[in-house]
PDB file of N, CA, C and O in Angstrom:
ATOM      1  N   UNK A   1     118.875  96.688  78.677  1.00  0.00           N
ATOM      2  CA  UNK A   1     118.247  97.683  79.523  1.00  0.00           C
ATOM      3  C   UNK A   1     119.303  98.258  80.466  1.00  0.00           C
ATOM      4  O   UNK A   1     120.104  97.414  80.868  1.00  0.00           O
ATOM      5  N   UNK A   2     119.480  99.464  80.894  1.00  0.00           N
ATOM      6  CA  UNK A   2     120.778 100.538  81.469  1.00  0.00           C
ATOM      7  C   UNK A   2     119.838 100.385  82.786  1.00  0.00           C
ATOM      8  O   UNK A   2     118.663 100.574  83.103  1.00  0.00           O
ATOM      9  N   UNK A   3     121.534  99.750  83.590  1.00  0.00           N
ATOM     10  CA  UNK A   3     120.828 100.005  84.964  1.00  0.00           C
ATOM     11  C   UNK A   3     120.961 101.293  85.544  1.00  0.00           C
ATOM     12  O   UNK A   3     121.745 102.029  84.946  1.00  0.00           O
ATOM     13  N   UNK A   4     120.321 101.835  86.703  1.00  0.00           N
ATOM     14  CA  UNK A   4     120.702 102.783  87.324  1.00  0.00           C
ATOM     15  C   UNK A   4     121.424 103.018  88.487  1.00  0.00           C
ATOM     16  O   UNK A   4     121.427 102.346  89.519  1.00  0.00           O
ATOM     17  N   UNK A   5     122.230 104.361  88.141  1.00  0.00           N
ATOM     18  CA  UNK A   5     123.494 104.340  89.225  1.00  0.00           C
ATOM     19  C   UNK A   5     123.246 105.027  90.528  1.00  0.00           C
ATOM     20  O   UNK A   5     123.140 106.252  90.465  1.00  0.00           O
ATOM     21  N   UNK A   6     123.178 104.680  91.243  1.00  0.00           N
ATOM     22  CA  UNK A   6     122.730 104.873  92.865  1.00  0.00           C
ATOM     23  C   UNK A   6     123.716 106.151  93.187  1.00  0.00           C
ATOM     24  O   UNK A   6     124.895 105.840  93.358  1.00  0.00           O
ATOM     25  N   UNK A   7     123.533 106.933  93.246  1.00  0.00           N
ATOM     26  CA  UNK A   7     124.705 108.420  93.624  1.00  0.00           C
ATOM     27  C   UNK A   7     124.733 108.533  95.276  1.00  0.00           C
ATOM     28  O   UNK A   7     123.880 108.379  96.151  1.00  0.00           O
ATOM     29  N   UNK A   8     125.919 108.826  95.268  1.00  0.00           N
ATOM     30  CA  UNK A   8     126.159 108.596  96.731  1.00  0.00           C
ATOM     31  C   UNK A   8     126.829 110.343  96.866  1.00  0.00           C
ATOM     32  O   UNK A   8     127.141 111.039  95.899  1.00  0.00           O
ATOM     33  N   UNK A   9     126.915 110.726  98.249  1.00  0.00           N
ATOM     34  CA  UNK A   9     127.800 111.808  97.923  1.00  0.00           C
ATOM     35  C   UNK A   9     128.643 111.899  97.961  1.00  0.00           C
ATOM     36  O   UNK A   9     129.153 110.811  98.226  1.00  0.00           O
ATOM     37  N   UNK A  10     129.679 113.018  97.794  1.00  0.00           N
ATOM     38  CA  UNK A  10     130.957 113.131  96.873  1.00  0.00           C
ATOM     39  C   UNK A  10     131.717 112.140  98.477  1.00  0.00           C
ATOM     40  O   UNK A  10     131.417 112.173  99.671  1.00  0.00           O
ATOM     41  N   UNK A  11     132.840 111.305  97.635  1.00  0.00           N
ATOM     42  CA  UNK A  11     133.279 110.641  98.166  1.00  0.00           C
ATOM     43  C   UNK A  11     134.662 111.078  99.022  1.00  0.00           C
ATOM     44  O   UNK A  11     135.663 111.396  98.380  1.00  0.00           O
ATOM     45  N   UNK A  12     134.690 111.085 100.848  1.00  0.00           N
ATOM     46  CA  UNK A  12     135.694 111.839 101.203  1.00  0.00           C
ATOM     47  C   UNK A  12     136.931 110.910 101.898  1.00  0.00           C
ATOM     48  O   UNK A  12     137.701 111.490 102.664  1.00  0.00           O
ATOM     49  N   UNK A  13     137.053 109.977 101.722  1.00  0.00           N
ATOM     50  CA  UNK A  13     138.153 108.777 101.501  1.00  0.00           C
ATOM     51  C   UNK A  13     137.503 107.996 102.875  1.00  0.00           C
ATOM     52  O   UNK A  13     138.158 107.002 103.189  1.00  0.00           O
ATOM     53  N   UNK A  14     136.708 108.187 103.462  1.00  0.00           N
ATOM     54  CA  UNK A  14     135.974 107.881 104.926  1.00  0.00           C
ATOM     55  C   UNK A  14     134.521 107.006 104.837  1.00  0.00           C
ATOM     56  O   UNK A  14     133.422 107.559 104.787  1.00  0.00           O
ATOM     57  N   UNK A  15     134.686 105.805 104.828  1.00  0.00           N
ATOM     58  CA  UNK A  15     133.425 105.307 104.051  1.00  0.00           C
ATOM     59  C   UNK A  15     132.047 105.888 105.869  1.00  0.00           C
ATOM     60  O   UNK A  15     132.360 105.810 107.057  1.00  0.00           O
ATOM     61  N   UNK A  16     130.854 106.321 105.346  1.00  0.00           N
ATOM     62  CA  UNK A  16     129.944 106.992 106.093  1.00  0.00           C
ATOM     63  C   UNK A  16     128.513 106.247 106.221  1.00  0.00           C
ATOM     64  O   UNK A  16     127.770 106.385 105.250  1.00  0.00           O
ATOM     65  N   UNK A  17     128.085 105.544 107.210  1.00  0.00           N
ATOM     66  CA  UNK A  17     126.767 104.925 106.694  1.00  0.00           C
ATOM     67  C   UNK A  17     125.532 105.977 106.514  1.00  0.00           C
ATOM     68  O   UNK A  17     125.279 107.052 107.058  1.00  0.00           O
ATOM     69  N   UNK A  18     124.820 105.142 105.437  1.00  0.00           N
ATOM     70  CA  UNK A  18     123.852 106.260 104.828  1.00  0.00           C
ATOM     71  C   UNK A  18     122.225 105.765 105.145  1.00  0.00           C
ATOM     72  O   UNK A  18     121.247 106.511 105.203  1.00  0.00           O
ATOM     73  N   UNK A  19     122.259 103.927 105.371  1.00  0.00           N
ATOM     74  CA  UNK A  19     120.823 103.922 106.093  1.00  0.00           C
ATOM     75  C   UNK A  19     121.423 102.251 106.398  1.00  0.00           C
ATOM     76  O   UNK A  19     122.441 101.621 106.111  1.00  0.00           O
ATOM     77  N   UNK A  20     119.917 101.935 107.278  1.00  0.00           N
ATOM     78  CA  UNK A  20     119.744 100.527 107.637  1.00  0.00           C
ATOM     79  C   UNK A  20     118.742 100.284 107.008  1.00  0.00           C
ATOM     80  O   UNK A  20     117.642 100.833 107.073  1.00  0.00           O
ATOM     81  N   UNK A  21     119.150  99.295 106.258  1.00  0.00           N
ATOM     82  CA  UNK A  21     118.219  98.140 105.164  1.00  0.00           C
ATOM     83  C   UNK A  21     116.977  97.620 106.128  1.00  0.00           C
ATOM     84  O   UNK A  21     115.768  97.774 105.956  1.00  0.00           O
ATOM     85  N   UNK A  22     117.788  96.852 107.358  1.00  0.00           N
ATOM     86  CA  UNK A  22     116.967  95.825 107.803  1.00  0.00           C
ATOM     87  C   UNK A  22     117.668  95.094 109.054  1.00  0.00           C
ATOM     88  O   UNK A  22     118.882  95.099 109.255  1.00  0.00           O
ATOM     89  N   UNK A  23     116.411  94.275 110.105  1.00  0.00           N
ATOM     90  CA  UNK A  23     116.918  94.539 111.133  1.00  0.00           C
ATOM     91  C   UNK A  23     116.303  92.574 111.841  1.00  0.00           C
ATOM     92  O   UNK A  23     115.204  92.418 112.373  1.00  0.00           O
ATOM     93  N   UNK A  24     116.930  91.854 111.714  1.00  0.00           N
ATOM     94  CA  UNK A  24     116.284  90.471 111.758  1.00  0.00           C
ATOM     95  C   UNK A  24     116.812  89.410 112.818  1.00  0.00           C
ATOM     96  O   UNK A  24     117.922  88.885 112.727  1.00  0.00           O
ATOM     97  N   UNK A  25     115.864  89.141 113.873  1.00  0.00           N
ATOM     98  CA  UNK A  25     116.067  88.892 114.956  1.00  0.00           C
ATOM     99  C   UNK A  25     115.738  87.045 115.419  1.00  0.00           C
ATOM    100  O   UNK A  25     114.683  86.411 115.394  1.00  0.00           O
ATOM    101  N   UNK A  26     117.048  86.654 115.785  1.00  0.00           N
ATOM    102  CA  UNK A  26     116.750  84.799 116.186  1.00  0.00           C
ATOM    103  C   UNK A  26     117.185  85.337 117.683  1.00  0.00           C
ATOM    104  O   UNK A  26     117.965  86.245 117.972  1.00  0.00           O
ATOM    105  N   UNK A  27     116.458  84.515 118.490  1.00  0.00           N
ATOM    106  CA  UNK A  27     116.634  84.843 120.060  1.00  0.00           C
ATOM    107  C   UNK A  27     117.527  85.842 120.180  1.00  0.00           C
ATOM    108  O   UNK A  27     117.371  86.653 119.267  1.00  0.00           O
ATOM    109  N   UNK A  28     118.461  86.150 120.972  1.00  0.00           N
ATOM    110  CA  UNK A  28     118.907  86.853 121.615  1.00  0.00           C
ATOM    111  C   UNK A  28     119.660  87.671 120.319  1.00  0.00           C
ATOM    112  O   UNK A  28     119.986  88.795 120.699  1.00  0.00           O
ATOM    113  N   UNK A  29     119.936  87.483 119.247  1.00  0.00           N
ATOM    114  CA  UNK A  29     120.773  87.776 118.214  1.00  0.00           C
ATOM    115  C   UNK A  29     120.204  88.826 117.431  1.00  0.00           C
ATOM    116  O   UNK A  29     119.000  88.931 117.200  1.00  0.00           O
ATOM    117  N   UNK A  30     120.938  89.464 117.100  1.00  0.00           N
ATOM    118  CA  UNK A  30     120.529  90.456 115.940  1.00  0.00           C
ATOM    119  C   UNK A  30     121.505  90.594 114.578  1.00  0.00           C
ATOM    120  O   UNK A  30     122.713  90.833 114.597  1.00  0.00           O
ATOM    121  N   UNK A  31     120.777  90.409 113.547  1.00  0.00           N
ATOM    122  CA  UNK A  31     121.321  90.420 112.095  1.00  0.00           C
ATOM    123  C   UNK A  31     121.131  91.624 111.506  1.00  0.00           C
ATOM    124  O   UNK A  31     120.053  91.741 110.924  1.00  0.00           O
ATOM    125  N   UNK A  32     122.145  92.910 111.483  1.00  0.00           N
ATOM    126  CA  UNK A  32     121.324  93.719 110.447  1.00  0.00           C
ATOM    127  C   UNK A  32     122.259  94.251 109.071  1.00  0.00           C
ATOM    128  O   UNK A  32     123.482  94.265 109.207  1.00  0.00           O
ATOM    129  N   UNK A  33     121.789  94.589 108.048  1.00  0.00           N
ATOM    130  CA  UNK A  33     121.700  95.247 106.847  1.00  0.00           C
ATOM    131  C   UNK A  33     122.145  96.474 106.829  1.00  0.00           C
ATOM    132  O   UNK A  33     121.341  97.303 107.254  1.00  0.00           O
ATOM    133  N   UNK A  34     123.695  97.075 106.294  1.00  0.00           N
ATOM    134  CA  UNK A  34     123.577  98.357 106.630  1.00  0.00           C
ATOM    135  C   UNK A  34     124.290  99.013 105.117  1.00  0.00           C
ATOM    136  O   UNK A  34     124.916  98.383 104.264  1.00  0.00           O
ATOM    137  N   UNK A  35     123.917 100.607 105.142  1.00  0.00           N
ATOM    138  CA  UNK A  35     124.607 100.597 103.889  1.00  0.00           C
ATOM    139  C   UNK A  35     125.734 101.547 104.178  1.00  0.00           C
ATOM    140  O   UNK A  35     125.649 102.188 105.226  1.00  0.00           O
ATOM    141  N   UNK A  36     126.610 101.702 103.528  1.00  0.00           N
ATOM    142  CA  UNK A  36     127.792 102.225 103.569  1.00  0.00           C
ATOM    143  C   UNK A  36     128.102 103.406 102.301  1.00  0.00           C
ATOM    144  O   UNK A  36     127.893 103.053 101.140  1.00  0.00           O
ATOM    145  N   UNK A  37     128.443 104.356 102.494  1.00  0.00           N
ATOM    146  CA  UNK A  37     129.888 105.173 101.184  1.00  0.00           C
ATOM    147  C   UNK A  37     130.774 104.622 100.729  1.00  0.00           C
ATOM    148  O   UNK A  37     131.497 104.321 101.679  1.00  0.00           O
ATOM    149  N   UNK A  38     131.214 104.270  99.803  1.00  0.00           N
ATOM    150  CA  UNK A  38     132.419 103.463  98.912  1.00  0.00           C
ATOM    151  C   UNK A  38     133.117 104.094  98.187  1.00  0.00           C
ATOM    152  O   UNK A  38     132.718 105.256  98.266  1.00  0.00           O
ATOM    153  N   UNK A  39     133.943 104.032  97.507  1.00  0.00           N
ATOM    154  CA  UNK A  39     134.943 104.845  96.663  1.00  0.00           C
ATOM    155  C   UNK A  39     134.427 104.337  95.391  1.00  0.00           C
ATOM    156  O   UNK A  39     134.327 105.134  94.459  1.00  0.00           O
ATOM    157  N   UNK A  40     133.953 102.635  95.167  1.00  0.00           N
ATOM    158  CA  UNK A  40     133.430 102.829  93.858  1.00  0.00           C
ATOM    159  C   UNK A  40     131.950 102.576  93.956  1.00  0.00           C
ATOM    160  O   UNK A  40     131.290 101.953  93.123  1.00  0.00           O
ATOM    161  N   UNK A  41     131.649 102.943  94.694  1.00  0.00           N
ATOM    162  CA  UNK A  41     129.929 102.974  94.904  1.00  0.00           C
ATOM    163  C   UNK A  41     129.072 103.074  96.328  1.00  0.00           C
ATOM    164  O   UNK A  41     128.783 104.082  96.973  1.00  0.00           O
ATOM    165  N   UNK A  42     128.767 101.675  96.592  1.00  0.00           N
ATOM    166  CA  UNK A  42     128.074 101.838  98.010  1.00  0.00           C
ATOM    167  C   UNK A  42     128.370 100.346  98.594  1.00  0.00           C
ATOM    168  O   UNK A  42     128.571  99.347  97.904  1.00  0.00           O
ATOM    169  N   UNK A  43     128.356 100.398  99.687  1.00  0.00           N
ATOM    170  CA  UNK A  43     129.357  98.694 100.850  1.00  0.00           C
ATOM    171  C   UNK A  43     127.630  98.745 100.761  1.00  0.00           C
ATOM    172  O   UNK A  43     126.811  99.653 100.620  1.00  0.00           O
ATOM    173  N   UNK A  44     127.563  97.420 100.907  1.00  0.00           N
ATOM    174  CA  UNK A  44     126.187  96.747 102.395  1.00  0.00           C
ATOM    175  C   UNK A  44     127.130  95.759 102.951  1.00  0.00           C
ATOM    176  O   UNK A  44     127.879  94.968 102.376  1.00  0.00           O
ATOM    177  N   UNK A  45     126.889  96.020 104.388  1.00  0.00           N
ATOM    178  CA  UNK A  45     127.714  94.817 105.231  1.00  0.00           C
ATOM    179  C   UNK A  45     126.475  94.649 106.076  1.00  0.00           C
ATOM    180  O   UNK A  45     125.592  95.412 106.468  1.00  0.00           O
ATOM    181  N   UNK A  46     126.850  92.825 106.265  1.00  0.00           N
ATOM    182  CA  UNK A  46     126.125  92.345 106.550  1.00  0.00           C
ATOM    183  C   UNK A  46     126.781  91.957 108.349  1.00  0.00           C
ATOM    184  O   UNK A  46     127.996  91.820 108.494  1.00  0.00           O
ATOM    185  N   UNK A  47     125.780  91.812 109.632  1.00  0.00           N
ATOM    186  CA  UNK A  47     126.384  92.196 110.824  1.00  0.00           C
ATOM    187  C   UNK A  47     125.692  91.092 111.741  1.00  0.00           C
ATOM    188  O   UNK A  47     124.659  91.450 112.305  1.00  0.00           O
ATOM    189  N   UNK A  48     125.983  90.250 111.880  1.00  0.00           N
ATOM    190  CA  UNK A  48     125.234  89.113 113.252  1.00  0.00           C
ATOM    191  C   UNK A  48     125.905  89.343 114.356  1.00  0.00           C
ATOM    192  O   UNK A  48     127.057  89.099 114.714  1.00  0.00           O
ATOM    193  N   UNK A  49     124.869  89.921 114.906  1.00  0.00           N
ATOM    194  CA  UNK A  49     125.750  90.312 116.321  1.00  0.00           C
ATOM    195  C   UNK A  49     126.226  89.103 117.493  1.00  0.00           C
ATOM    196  O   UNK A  49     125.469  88.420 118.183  1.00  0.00           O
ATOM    197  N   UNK A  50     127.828  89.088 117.466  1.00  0.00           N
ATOM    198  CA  UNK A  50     128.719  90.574 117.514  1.00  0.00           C
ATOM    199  C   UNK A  50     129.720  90.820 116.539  1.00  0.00           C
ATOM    200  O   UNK A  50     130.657  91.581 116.779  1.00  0.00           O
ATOM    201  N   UNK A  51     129.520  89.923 114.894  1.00  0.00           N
ATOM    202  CA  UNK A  51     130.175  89.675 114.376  1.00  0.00           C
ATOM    203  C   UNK A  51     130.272  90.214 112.494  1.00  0.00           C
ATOM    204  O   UNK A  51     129.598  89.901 111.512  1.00  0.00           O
ATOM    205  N   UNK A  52     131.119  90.873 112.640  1.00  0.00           N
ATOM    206  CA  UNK A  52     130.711  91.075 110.374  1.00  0.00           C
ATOM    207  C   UNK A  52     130.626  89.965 109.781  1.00  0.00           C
ATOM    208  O   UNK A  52     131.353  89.010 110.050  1.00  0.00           O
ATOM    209  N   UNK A  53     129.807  89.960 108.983  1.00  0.00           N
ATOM    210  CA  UNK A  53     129.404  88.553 108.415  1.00  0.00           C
ATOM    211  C   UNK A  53     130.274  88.948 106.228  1.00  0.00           C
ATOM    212  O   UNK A  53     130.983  88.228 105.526  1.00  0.00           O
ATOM    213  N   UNK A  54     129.862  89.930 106.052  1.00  0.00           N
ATOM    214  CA  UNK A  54     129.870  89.927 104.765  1.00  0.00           C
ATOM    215  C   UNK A  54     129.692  91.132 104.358  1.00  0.00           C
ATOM    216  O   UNK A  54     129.173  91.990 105.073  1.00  0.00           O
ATOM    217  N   UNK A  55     130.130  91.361 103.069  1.00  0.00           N
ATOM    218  CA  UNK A  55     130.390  92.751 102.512  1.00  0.00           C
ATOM    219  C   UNK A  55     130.263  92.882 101.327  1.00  0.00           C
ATOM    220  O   UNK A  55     130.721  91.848 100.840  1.00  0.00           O
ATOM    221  N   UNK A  56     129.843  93.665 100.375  1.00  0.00           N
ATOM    222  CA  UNK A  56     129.780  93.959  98.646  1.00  0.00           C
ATOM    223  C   UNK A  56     129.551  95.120  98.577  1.00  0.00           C
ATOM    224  O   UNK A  56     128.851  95.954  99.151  1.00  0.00           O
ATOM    225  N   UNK A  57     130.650  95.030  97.323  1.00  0.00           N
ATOM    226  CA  UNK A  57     130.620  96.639  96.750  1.00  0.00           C
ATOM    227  C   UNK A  57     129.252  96.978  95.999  1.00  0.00           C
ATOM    228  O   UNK A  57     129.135  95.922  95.377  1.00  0.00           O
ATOM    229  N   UNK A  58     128.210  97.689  95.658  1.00  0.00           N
ATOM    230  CA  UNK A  58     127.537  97.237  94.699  1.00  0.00           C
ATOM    231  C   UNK A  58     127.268  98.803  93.867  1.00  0.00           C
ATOM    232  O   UNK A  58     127.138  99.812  94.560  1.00  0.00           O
ATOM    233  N   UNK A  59     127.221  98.862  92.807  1.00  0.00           N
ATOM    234  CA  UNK A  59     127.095 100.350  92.022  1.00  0.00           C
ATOM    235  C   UNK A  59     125.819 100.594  91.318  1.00  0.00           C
ATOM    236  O   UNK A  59     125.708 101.736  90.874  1.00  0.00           O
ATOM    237  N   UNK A  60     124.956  99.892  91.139  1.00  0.00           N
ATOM    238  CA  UNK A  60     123.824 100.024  90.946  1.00  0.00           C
ATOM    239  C   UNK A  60     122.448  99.669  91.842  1.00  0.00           C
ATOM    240  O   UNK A  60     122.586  98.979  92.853  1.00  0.00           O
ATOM    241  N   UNK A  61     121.083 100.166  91.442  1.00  0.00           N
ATOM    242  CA  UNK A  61     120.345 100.061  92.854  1.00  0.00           C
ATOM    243  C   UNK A  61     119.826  98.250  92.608  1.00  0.00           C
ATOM    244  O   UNK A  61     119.572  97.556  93.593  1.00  0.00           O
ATOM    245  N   UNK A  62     119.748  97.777  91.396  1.00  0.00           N
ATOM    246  CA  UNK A  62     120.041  96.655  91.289  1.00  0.00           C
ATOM    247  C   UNK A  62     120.483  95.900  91.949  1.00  0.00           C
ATOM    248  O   UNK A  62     119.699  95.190  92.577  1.00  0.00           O
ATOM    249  N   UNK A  63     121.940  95.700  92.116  1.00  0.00           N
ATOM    250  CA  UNK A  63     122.823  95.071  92.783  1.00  0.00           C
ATOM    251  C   UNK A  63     122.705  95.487  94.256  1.00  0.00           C
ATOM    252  O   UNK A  63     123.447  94.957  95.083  1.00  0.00           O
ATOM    253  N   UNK A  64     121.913  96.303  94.577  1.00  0.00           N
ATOM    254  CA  UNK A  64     122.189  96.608  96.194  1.00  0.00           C
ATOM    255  C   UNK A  64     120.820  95.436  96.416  1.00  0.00           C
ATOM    256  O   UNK A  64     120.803  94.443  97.144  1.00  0.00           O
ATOM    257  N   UNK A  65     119.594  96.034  95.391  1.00  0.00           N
ATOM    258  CA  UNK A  65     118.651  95.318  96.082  1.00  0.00           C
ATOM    259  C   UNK A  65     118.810  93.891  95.900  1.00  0.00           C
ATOM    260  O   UNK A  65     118.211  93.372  96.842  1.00  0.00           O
ATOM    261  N   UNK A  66     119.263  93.089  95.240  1.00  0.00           N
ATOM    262  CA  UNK A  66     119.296  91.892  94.925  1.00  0.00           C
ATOM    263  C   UNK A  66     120.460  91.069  95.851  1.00  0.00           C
ATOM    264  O   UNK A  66     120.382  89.885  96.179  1.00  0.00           O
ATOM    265  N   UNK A  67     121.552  92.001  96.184  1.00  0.00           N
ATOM    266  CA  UNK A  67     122.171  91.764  97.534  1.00  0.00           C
ATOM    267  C   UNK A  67     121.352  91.918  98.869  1.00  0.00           C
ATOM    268  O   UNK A  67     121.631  90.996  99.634  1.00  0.00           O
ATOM    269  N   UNK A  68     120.861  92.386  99.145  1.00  0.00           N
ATOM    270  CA  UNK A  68     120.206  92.882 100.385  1.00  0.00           C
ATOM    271  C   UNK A  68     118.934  91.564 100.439  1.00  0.00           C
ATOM    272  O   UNK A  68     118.698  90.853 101.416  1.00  0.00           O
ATOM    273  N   UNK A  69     118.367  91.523  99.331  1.00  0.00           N
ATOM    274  CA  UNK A  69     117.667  90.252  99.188  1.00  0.00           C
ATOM    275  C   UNK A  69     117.264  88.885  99.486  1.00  0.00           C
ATOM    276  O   UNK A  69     116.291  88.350 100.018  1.00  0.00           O
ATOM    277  N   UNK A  70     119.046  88.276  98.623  1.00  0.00           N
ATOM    278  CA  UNK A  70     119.357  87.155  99.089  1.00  0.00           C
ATOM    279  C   UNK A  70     120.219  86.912 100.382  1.00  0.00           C
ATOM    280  O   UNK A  70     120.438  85.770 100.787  1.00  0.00           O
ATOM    281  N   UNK A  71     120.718  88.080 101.038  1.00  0.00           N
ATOM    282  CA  UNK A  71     120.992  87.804 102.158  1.00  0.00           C
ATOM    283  C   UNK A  71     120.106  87.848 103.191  1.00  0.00           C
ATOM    284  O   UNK A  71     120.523  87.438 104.274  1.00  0.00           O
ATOM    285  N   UNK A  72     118.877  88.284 103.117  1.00  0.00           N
ATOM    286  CA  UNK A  72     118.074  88.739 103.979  1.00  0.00           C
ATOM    287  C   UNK A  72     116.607  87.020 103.961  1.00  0.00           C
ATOM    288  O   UNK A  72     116.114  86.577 104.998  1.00  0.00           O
ATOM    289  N   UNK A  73     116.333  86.539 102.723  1.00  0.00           N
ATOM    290  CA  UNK A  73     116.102  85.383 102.365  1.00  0.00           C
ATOM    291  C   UNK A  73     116.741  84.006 102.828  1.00  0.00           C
ATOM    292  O   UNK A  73     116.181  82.933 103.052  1.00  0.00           O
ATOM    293  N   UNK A  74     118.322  84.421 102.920  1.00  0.00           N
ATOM    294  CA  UNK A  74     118.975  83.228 103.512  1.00  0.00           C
ATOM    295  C   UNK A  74     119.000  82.764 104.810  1.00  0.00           C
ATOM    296  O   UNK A  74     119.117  81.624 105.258  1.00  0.00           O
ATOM    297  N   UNK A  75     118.804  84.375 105.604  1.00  0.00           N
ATOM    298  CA  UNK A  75     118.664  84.738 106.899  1.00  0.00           C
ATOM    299  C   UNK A  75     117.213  83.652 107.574  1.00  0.00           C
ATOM    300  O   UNK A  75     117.200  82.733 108.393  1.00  0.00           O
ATOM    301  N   UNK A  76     116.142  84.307 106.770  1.00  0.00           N
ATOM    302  CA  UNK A  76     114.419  83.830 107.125  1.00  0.00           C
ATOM    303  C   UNK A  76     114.727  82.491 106.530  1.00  0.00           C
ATOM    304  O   UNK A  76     113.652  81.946 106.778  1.00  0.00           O
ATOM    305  N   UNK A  77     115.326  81.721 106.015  1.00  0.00           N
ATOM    306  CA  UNK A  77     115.163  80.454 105.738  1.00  0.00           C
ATOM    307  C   UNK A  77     115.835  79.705 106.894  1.00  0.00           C
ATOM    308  O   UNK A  77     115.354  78.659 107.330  1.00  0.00           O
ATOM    309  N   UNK A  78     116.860  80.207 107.343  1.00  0.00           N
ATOM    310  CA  UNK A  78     117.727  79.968 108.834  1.00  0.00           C
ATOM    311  C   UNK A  78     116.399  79.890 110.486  1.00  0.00           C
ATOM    312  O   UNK A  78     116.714  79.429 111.583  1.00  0.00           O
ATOM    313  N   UNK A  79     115.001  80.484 110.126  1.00  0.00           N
ATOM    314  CA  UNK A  79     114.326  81.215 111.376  1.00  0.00           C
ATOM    315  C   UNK A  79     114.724  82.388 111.790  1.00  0.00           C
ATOM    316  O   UNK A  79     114.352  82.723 112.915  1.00  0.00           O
ATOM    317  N   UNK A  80     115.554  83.297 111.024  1.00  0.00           N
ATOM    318  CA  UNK A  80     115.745  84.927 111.459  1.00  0.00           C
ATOM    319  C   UNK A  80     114.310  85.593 111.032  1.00  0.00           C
ATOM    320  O   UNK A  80     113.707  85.363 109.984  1.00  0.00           O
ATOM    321  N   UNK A  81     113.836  86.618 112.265  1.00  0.00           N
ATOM    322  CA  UNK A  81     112.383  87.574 112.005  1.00  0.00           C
ATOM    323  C   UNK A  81     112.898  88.340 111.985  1.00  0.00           C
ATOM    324  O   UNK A  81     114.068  88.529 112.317  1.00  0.00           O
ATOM    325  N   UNK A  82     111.682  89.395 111.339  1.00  0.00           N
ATOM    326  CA  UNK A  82     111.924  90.959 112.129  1.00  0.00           C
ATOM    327  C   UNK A  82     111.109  90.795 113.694  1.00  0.00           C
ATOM    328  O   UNK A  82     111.101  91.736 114.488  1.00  0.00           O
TER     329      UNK A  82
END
């Protein structure tokens, strides 16, 4: 089965965020989900404030959602809410 390719726009060497996934809160802390422009697709970096936690390239909407997923799962198993 052909996955599908998530189109981003034309790429201007400047990666640009394009939305917030998600936004997940342990006391005073905030975790969020963001997506990015890539040269070979689209970043999600992952952000515990005040710190980058993690990053993937991902080129299909597949791989974004299944990233966004298990990081967001690992989070709520930790006690992170919205």
């Amino acid at each position: 089965m052909a996955q599908s390719v998530f189109q981003r726009a034309r790429w201007d060497r400047s990666p640009r965020e394009v939305a917030e996934w998600w936004i997940l809160k342990k006391g005073p802390r905030r975790a969020m989900c963001r997506l990015f422009t890539h040269q070979r697709g689209h970043e999600l970096r992952l952000e515990v404030s005040p710190e980058f936690v993690a990053s993937e390239v991902c080129r299909t909407v597949d791989e974004m959602l299944g990233c966004q997923e298990r990081w967001r799962a690992a989070l709520q198993a930790k006690g992170w809410q919205q």
